[in-house]
C-alpha positions as CSV (number, residue, x, y, z in Angstrom):
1,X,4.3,-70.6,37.9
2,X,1.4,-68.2,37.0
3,X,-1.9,-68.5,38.7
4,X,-4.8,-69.1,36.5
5,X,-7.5,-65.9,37.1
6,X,-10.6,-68.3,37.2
7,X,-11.3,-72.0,36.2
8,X,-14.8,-71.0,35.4
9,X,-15.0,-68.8,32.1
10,X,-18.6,-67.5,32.9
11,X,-17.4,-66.1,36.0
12,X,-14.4,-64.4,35.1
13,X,-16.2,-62.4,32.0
14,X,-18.7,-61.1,34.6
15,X,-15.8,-60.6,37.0
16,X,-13.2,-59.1,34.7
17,X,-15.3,-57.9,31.6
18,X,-14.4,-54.0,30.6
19,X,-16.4,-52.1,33.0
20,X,-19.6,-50.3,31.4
21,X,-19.4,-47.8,34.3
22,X,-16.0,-46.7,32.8
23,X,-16.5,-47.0,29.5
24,X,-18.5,-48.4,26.6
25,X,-16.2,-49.1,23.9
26,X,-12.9,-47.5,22.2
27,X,-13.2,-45.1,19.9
28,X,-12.4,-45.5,16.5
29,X,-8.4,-44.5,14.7
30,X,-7.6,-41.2,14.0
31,X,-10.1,-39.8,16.4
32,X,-7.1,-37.8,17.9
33,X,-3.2,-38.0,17.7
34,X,-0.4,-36.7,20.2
35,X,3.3,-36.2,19.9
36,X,5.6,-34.6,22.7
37,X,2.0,-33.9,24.7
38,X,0.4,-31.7,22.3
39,X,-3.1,-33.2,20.9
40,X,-5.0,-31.9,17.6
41,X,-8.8,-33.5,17.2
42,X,-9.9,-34.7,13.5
43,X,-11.6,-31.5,12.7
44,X,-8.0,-30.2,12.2
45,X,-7.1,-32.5,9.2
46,X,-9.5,-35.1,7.3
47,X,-8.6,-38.2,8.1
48,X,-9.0,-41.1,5.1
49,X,-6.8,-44.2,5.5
50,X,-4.9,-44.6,2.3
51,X,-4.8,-47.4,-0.3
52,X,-1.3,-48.3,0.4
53,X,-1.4,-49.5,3.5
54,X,-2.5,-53.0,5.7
55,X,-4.2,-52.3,9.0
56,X,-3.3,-55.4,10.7
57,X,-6.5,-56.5,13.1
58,X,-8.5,-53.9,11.6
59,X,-11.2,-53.2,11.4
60,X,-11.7,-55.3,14.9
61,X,-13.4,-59.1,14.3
62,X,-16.8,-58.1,15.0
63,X,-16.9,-61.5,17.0
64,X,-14.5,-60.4,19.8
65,X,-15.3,-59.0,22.8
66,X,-13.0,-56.2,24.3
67,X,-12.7,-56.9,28.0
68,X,-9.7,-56.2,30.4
69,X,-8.0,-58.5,32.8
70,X,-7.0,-58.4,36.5
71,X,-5.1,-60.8,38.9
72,X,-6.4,-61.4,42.8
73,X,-9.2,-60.8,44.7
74,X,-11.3,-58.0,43.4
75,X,-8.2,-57.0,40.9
76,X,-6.0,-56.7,44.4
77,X,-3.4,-58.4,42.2
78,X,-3.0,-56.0,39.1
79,X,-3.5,-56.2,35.8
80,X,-2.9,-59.5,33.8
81,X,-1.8,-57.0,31.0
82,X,-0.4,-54.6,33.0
83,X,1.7,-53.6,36.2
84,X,1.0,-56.7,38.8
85,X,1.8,-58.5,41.7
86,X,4.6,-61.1,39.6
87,X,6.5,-57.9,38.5
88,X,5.8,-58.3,34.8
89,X,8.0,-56.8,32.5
90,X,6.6,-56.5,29.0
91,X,3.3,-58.0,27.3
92,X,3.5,-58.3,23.4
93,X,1.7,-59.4,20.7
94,X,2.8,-61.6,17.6
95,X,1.7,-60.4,14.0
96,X,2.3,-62.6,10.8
97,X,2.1,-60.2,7.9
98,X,3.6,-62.4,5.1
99,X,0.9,-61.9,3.0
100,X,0.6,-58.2,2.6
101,X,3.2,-56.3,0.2
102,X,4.1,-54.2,2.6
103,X,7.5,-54.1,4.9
104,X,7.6,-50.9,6.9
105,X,6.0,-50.3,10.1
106,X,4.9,-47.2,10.1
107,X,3.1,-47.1,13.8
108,X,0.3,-48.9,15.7
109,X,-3.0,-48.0,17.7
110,X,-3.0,-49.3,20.9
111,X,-6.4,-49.7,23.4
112,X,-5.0,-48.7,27.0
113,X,-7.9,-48.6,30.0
114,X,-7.5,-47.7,33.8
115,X,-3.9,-45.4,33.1
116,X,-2.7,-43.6,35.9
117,X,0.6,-43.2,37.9
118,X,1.0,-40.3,40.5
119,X,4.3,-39.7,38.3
120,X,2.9,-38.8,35.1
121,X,6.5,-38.7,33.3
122,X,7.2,-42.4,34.3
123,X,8.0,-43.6,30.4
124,X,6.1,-47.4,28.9
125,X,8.5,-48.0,26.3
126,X,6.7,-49.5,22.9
127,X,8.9,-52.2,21.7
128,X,9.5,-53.9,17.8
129,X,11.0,-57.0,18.2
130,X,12.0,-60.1,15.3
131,X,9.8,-62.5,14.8
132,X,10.7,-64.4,12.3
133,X,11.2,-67.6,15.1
134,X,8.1,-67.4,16.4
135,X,9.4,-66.1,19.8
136,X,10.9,-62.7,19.9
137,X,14.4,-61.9,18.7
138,X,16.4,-59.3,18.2
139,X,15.2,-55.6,18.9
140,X,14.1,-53.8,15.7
141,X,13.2,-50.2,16.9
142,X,11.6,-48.6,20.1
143,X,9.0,-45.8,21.0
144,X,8.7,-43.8,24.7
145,X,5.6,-42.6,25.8
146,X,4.5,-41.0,28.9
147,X,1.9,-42.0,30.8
148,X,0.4,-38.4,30.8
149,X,0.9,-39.1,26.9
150,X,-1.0,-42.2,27.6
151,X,-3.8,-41.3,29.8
152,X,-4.2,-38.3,27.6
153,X,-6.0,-40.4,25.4
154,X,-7.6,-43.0,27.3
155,X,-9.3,-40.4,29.9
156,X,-10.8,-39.4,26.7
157,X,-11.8,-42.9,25.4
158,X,-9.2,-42.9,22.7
159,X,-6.6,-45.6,21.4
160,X,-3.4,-44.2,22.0
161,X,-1.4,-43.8,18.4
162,X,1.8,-44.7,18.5
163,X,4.2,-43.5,15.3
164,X,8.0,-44.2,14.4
165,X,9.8,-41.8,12.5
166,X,11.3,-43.1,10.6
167,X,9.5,-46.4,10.1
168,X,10.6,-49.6,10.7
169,X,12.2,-52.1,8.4
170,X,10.5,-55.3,9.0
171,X,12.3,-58.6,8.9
172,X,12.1,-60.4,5.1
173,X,9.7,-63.0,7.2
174,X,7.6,-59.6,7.8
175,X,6.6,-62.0,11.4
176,X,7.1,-59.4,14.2
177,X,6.0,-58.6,17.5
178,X,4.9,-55.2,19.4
179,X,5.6,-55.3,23.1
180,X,4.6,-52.6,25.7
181,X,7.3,-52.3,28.3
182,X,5.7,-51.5,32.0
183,X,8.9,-52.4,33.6
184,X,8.7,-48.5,34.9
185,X,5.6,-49.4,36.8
186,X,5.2,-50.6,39.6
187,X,2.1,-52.3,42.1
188,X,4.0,-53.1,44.7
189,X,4.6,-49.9,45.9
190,X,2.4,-47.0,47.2
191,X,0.9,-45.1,45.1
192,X,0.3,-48.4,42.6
193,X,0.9,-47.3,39.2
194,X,-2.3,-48.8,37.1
195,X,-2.2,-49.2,33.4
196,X,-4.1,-51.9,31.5
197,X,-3.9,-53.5,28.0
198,X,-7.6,-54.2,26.5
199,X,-7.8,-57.3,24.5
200,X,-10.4,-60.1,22.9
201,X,-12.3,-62.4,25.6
202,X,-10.5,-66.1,26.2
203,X,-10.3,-68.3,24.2
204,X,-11.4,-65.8,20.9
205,X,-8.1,-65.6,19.8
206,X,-6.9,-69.8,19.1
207,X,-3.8,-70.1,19.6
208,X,-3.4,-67.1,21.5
209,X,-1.1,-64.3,19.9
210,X,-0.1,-63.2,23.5
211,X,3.4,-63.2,25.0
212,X,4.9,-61.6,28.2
213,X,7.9,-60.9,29.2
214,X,8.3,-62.0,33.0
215,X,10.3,-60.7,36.5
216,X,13.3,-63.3,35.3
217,X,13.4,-61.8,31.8
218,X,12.0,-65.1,29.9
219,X,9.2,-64.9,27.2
220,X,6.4,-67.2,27.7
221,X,3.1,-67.3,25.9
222,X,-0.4,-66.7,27.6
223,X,-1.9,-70.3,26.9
224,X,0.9,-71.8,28.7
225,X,-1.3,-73.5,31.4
226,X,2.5,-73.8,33.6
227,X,3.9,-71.0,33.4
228,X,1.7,-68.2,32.0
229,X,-2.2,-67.0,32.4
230,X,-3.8,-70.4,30.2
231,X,-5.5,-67.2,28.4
232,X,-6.1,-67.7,24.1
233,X,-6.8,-63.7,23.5
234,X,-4.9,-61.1,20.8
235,X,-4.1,-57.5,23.4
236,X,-6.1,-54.8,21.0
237,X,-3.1,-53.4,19.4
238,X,-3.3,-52.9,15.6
239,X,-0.1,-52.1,13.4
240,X,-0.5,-50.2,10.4
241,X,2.2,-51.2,7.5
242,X,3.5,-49.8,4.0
243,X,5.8,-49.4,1.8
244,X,5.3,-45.5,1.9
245,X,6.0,-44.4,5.0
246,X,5.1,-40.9,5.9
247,X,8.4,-38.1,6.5
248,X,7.9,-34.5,8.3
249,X,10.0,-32.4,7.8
250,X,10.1,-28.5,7.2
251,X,13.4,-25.6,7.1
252,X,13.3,-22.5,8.9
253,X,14.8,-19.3,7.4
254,X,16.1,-17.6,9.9
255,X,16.7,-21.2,11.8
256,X,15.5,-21.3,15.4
257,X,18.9,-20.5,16.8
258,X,18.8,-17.0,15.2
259,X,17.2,-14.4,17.2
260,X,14.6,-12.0,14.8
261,X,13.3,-8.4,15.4
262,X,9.5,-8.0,15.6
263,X,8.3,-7.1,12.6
264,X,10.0,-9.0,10.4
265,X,9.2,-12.8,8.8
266,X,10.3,-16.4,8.8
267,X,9.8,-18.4,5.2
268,X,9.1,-22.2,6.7
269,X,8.9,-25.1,3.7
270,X,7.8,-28.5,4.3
271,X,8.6,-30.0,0.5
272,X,10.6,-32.2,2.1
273,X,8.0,-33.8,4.0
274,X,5.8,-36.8,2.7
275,X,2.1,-35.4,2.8
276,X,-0.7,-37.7,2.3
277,X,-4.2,-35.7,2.3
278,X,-3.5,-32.9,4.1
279,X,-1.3,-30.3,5.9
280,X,-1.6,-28.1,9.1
281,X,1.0,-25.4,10.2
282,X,0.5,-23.7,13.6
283,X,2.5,-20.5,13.6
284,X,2.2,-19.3,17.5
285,X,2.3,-15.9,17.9
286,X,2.5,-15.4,13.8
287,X,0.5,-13.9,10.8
288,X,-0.7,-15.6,9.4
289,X,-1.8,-17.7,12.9
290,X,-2.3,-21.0,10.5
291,X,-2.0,-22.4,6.8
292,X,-2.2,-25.3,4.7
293,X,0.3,-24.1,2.1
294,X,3.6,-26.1,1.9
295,X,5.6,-23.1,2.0
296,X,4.7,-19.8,3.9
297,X,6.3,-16.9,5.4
298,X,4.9,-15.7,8.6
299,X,5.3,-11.9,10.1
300,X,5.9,-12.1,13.8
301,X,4.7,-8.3,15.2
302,X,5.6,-8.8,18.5
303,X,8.4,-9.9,21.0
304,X,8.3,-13.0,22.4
305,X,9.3,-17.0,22.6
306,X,6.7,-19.0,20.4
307,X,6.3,-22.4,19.1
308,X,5.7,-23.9,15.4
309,X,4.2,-27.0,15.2
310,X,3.8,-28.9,11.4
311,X,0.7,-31.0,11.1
312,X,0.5,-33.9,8.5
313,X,-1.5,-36.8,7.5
314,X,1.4,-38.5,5.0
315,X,2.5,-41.3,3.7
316,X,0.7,-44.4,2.7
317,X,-1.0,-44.9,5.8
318,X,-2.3,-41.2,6.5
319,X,-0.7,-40.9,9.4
320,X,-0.4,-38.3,12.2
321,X,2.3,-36.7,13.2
322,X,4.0,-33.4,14.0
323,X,6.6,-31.6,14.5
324,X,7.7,-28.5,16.3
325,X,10.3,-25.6,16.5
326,X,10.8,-22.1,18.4
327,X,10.9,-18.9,17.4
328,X,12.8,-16.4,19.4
329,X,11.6,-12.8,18.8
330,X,13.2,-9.8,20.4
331,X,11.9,-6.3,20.1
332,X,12.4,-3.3,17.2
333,X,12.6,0.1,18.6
334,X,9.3,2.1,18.5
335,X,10.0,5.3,16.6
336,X,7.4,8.7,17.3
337,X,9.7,11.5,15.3
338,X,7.9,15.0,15.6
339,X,8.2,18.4,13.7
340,X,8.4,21.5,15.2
341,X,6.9,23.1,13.5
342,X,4.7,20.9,10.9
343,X,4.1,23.6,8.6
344,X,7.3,26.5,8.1
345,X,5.3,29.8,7.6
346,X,7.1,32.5,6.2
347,X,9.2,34.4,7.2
348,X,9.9,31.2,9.0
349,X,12.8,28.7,7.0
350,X,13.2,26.1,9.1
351,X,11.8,23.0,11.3
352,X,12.9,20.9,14.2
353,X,13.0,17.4,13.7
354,X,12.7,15.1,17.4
355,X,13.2,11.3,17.6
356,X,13.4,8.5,20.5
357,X,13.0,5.0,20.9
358,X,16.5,3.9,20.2
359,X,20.3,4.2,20.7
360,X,21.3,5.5,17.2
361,X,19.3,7.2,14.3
362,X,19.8,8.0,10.4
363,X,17.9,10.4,8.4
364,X,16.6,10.9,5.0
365,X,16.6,12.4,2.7
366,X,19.8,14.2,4.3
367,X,20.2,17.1,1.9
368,X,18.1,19.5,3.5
369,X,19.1,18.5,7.3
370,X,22.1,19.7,8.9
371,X,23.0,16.4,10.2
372,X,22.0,12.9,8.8
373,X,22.3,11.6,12.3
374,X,21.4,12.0,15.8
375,X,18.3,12.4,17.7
376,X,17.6,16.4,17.1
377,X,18.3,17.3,13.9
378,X,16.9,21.0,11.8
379,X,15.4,20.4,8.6
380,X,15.1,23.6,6.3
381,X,13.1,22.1,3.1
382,X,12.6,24.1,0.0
383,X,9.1,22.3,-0.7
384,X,7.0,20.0,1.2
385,X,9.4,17.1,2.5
386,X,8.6,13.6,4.3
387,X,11.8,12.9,6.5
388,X,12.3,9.2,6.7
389,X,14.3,8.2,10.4
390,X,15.8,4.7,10.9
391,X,17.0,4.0,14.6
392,X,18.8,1.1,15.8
393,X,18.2,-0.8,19.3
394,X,21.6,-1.8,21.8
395,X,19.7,-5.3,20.7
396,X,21.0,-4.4,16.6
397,X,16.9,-4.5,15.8
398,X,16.0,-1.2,13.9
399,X,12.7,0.1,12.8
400,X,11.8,3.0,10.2
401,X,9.4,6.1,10.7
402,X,8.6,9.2,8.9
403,X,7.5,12.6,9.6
404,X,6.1,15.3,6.9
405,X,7.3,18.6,7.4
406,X,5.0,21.2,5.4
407,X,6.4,24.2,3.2
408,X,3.6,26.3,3.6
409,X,3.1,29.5,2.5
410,X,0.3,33.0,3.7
411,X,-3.1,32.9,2.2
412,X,-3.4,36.0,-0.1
413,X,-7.5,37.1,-0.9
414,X,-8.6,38.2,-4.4
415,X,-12.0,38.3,-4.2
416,X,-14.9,40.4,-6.0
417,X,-18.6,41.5,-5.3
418,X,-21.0,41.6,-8.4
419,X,-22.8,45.0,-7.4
420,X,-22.6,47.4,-4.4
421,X,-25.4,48.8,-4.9
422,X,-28.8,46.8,-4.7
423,X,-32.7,47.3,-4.0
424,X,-34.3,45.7,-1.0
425,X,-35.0,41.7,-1.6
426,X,-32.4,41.9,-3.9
427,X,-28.9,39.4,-3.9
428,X,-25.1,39.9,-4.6
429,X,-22.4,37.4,-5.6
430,X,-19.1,37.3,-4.2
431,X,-16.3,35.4,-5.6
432,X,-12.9,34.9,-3.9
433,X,-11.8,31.9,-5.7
434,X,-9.1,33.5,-7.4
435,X,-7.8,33.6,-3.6
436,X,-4.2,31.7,-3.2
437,X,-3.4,29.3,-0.5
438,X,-6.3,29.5,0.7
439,X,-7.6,26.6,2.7
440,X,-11.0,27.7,4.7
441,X,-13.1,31.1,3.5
442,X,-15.2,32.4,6.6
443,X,-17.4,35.4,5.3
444,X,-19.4,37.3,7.3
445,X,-22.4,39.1,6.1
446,X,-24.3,41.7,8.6
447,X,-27.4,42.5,7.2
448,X,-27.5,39.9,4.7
449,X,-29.0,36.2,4.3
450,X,-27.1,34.1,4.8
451,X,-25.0,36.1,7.8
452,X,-22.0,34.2,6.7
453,X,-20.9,31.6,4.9
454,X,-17.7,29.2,3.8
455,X,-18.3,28.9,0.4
456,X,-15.4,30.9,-1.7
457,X,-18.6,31.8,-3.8
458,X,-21.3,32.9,-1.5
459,X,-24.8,34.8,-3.3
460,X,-26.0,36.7,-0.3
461,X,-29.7,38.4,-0.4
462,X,-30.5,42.0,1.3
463,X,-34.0,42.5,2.7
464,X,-33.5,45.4,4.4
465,X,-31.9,49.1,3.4
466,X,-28.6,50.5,4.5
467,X,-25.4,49.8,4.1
468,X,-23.9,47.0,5.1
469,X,-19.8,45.9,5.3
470,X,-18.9,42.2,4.1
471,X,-16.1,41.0,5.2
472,X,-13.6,37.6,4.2
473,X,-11.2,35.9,6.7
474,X,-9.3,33.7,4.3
475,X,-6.9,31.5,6.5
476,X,-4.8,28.1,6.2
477,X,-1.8,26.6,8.6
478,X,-0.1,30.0,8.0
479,X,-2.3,32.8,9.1
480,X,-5.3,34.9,7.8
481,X,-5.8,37.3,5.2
482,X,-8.8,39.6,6.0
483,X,-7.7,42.2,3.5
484,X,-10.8,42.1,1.7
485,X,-13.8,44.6,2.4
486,X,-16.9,45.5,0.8
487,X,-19.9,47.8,1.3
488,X,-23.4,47.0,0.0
489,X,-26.1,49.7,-0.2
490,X,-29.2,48.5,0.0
491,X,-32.0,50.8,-1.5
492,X,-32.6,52.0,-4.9
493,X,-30.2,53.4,-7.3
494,X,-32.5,54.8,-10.6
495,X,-34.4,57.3,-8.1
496,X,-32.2,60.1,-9.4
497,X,-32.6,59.5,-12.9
498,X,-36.1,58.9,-13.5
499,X,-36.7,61.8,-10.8
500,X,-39.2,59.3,-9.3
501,X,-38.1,60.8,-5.7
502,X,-40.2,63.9,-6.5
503,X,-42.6,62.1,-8.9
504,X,-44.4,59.2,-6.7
505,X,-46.3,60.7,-4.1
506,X,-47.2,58.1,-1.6
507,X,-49.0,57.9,1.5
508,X,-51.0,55.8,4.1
509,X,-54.6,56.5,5.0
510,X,-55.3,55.9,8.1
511,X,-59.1,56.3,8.0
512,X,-59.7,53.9,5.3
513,X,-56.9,51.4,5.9
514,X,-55.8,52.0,2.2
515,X,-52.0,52.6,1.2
516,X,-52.4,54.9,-1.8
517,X,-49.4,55.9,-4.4
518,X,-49.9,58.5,-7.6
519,X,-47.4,58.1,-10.4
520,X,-46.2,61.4,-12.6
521,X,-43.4,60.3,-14.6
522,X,-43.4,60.5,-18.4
523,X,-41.2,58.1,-18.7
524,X,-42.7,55.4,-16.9
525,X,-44.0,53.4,-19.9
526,X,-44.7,49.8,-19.5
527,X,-45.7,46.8,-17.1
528,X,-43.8,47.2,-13.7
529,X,-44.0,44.9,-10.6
530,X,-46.1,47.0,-7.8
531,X,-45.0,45.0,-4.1
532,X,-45.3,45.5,-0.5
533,X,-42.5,44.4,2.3
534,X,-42.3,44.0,5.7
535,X,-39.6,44.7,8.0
536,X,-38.9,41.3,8.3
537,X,-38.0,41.7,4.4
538,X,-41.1,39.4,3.7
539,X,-43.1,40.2,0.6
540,X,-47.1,40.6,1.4
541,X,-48.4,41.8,-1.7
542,X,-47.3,42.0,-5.3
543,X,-49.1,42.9,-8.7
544,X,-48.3,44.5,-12.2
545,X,-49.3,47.3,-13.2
546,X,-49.7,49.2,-16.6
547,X,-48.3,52.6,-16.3
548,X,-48.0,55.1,-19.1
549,X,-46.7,58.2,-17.5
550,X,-49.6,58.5,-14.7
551,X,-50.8,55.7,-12.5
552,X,-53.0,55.5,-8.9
553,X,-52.0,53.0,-7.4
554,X,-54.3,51.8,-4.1
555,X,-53.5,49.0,-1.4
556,X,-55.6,47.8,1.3
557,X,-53.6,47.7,4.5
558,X,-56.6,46.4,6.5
559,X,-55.3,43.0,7.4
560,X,-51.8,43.6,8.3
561,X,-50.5,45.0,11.3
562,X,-49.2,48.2,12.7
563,X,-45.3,49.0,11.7
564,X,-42.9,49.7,9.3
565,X,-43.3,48.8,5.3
566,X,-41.6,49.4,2.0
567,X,-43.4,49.8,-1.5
568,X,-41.4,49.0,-5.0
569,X,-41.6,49.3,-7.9
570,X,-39.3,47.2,-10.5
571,X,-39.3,47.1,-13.9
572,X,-36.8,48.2,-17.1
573,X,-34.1,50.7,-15.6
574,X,-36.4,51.2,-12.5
575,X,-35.4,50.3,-9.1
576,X,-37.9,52.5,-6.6
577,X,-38.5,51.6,-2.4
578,X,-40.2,54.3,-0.4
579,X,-41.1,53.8,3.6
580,X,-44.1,54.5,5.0
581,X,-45.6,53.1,8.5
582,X,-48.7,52.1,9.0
583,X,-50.0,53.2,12.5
C-alpha cells in the first residue's frame, strides 16, 4: 500500500508545486531535438507541424497547472513520478486516440524536471505498450535514452523529444499507453539518481490517465486510494501520430567502410528519405561544410576521421531526426617537381626534371624524357613543354603535379637611330622593336634626356654638344645582346654649307652687357628662329628675325649670370650654335 503525499490539497500544491526558482515553465515543441547526443537548435531547420498529424494533449489545456511531485519529508522520499523510496519501476500514461485517422506513432515530447545521475549513461527506456484493455498489454515498441540525452534538454528547459524509427503500428483500438522505465535508477543508493515526470495538478485530470508499474511488477492506477498515490493527473507527455511517418535515410558513395584519399569526393543522396519542410546535411571536415540539396557530392582536402550527420524535418508530423556516418580520409602524396633548368638556353638541349613526395612516379608526356618513370628523369623538349608527374603513396593514394620546362632561345638586337647627327635642344628616335626574343630593353643614354629608358622605342633630346654613345642591353631568361651602338653628335651640321662658320661674327660686350651677332650670308633669305641657351640646355631667349643676306643681331645679357651660353639660329636648311661666355 502507497502512502498518500498530503490529505490537504492546498498544502501539497504549495509543498510540491514546480519550483519557480528552477524554472518557470517548459518550453514549447521543436525548440531543440537530439539523437545519439548530438543537439541542433530551430534556427537550423523551420519547424511547422504538419497537417497530417494529431498532437495528442496538445497544445496543453490552458486550465492545468504543470507541477511536480515528491514522496516524504521535504521530497526525502523521491519522486512520485520518478526514482523513489517503493522502488518504482515504470510510470505511464494512457491515450485513447480512436477518433483521429491516424495509426502510427511517430514519437512523443516528454516534460522531464530535476534529471541527474552521477552515471550519465544509466539508460530510462521509453515504453509503447497495448491498450486496447484499458490496462497495459503487450509491448508494441521501445526507445533508450540516456540520462545525459535527458538532462541535455531539461538543464536547458526543453521537453525531451523522443522519436521511433520506424514508427509504431498502433493497435486497431488506436488505445495505447507510453511508459518511462526508471527501473535503472535508483534512491536508495548513494549518489540518488533524481529524475522527475512533470504533470497536471490533482484532480485536473478526472479519471486520472496515470499508471505505474510497481517493485512487484503489477500495474495500478494513480487514483487507487489502496494501492497507488489517490492522485487524478495526465504526466505531460504528448504523442504525435500519422499515417505518414517520417524515413532518413541517405547512400554513401564510397560507403563508410572504404577508405578515400584527400582530395577527392563522396556523392551522399537522401531520396530515399521522407522530408517534410526541410533538409540539413553536416559534412565535417567537407566542402561544401553544409547543404540543403538532397543529393551532393562533397570534396574532403584533408586527412582525417569525420562525421556526416542528415538533418530532417519529414513526414507528416515534421519531425526531427538524424542520422550520421564516418568518413575515413587518408592522405595523397604532396608533389613539388622542379626543372633544372626552367628555361634551356642554347647551346644548352636539355633539362632535369626532380620529384618527391611518394613511393612511385609516372611522367608525361613521355616522348621527350628518357624515362617515363622514376624520381629524376632528363627532359630534352623541342618547344616549350609542361611535364605532367603522377606519384603514388605505399597507402595506393596518388596525386598529380606539373612543371613547365621553357625552350628558350638568345635575344638578338635590330635596332635603328633616326639621325646621328643633331643641333643642341634637338631629339632622336631609336627603335629596336624589330629586336627578337627580346624580353626587357635597358638603354642608356649619356648626355641625353632621358639618361635611359626601357621602352623598345625611346625619343631621347640633346641639350648639350658632343658626341655622345647610346647603348641597348636587350636581355631575356637566356642572356643579353648589347651588340647595338650608336654615336650622336650634337652641334650643327649645315655650318659647312652655308659657310656660316666664317660668315656670323659674334661676340659678347662686356662693357654694355649686350651679346651682339652680324650676319653676311647671301643666302640667308627668310624668317629664322634667333635663341639663347644655357649650359643647363635651358632656353632664355628666343625671337625671329628677318634676314636677307645681312642682319645685326643685339641681345641684352644684363640679367643673366656669368658662364657658358650657346646662340642658334634655325630655320630652312640652317642648323647654326656658336659658344660664347659671358664673364
Amino acid at each position: 500500500m502507497k502512502k498518500v503525499l498530503l490529505v490537504l490539497p492546498a498544502f501539497m500544491f504549495s509543498a510540491f508545486a514546480f519550483a519557480q526558482s528552477n524554472r518557470t515553465s517548459m518550453n514549447a515543441p521543436g525548440n531543440i531535438i537530439e539523437n545519439q547526443g548530438l543537439s541542433v537548435q530551430k534556427s537550423s531547420v523551420p519547424h511547422t507541424m504538419a497537417t497530417a498529424c494529431d498532437t495528442l494533449n496538445y497544445p496543453i489545456n490552458p486550465s492545468w497547472t504543470q507541477v511536480y511531485y515528491t514522496t516524504g519529508t521535504n521530497g526525502s522520499g523521491g519522486f512520485v513520478n520518478g526514482p523513489n523510496q517503493y522502488n518504482d519501476k515504470e510510470k505511464a500514461n494512457y491515450f485513447d486516440a480512436s477518433a483521429s485517422p491516424y495509426g502510427k506513432l511517430q514519437g512523443m515530447l516528454i516534460a522531464f524536471s530535476h534529471v541527474y545521475s552521477a552515471n550519465t549513461s544509466k539508460i530510462v527506456t521509453i515504453r509503447i505498450y497495448d491498450g486496447t484493455s484499458g490496462s497495459p498489454g503487450a509491448t508494441l515498441g521501445t526507445k533508450n535514452l540516456t540520462i545525459a540525452q535527458i538532462m541535455a534538454y531539461s538543464s536547458q528547459n526543453y521537453f525531451t523529444q523522443v522519436i521511433f524509427s520506424p514508427a509504431i503500428n498502433l493497435p486497431a483500438s488506436k488505445k495505447f499507453f507510453v511508459s518511462v522505465d526508471v527501473s535503472n535508477l535508483s534512491w536508495s543508493a548513494l549518489p540518488k539518481d533524481s529524475l522527475a515526470i512533470n504533470s497536471n495538478s490533482d484532480p485536473q485530470s478526472m479519471p486520472t490517465t496515470t499508471w505505474e508499474k510497481q517493485s512487484n511488477n503489477t500495474w495500478y492506477r494513480y487514483d487507487d486510494a489502496v494501492n497507488s498515490w489517490n492522485l487524478n493527473i495526465t504526466l505531460y507527455i504528448f504523442p504525435f501520430i500519422t499515417n505518414t511517418p517520417y524515413a532518413i535515410s541517405y547512400t554513401q558513395n564510397p560507403t563508410s567502410n572504404t577508405p578515400i584519399c584527400s582530395g577527392t569526393s563522396v556523392n551522399y543522396d537522401a531520396s530515399a528519405s521522407i522530408i517534410g519542410s526541410g533538409l540539413l546535411w553536416n559534412f565535417q571536415g567537407g566542402l561544401p561544410a553544409n547543404s540543403t540539396q538532397v543529393m551532393q557530392s562533397v570534396q574532403y582536402p584533408a586527412a582525417g576521421t569525420y562525421t556526416t550527420k542528415l538533418y530532417i524535418l519529414g513526414g507528416g508530423c515534421d519531425v526531427y531526426d538524424s542520422l550520421s556516418s564516418t568518413v575515413n580520409v587518408i592522405a595523397s602524396p604532396t608533389l613539388s617537381p622542379t626543372a633544372n633548368p626552367m628555361t634551356i638556353c642554347p647551346p644548352n638541349t636539355t633539362s632535369t626534371l626532380t620529384v618527391s613526395g611518394a613511393n612511385t612516379y609516372a611522367w608525361t608526356p613521355s616522348s621527350t624524357l628518357s624515362s617515363s618513370t622514376g624520381s629524376t628523369v632528363t627532359a630534352t623538349p623541342t618547344a616549350t613543354t609542361t611535364y605532367s608527374v603522377t606519384g603514388t603513396a605505399s597507402n595506393g593514394c596518388t596525386s598529380t603535379a606539373s612543371v613547365q620546362v621553357t625552350l628558350g632561345q638568345n635575344p638578338s638586337v635590330s635596332a635603328t637611330s633616326s639621325n646621328p647627327t643633331i643641333c643642341v635642344g634637338n631629339t632622336v628616335s631609336f627603335n629596336a622593336s624589330a629586336s627578337q626574343n627580346v624580353t626587357i630593353y635597358s638603354w642608356v643614354f649619356p648626355g641625353g634626356t632621358p639618361a635611359s629608358s626601357n621602352s623598345p622605342t625611346p625619343t631621347i633630346t640633346y641639350n648639350s654638344p658632343g658626341t655622345f654613345i647610346a647603348h641597348l642591353y636587350a636581355s631575356n631568361n637566356c642572356g643579353v645582346d648589347s651588340s647595338f651602338t650608336v654615336s650622336v653628335s650634337v652641334g650643327c651640321v649645315g655650318l659647312t654649307e652655308n659657310n656660316l662658320d666664317e660668315q656670323v661674327k659674334t661676340y659678347f660686350n662686356h662693357a654694355s652687357g649686350q651679346f651682339e651677332m652680324n650676319i653676311s650670308n647671301s643666302n640667308l633669305n627668310g624668317n629664322y628662329s634667333v635663341s639663347i641657351v644655357n649650359a643647363l640646355g635651358q632656353e632664355i631667349y628666343r625671337s625671329n628675325a628677318e634676314i636677307s643676306g645681312n642682319a645685326n643681331i643685339r641681345v641684352d645679357m644684363n640679367k643673366f649670370s656669368t658662364g657658358i651660353y650657346f646662340v642658334r639660329i634655325n630655320g630652312t636648311e640652317v642648323n647654326f650654335s656658336r659658344k660664347f661666355i659671358k664673364e
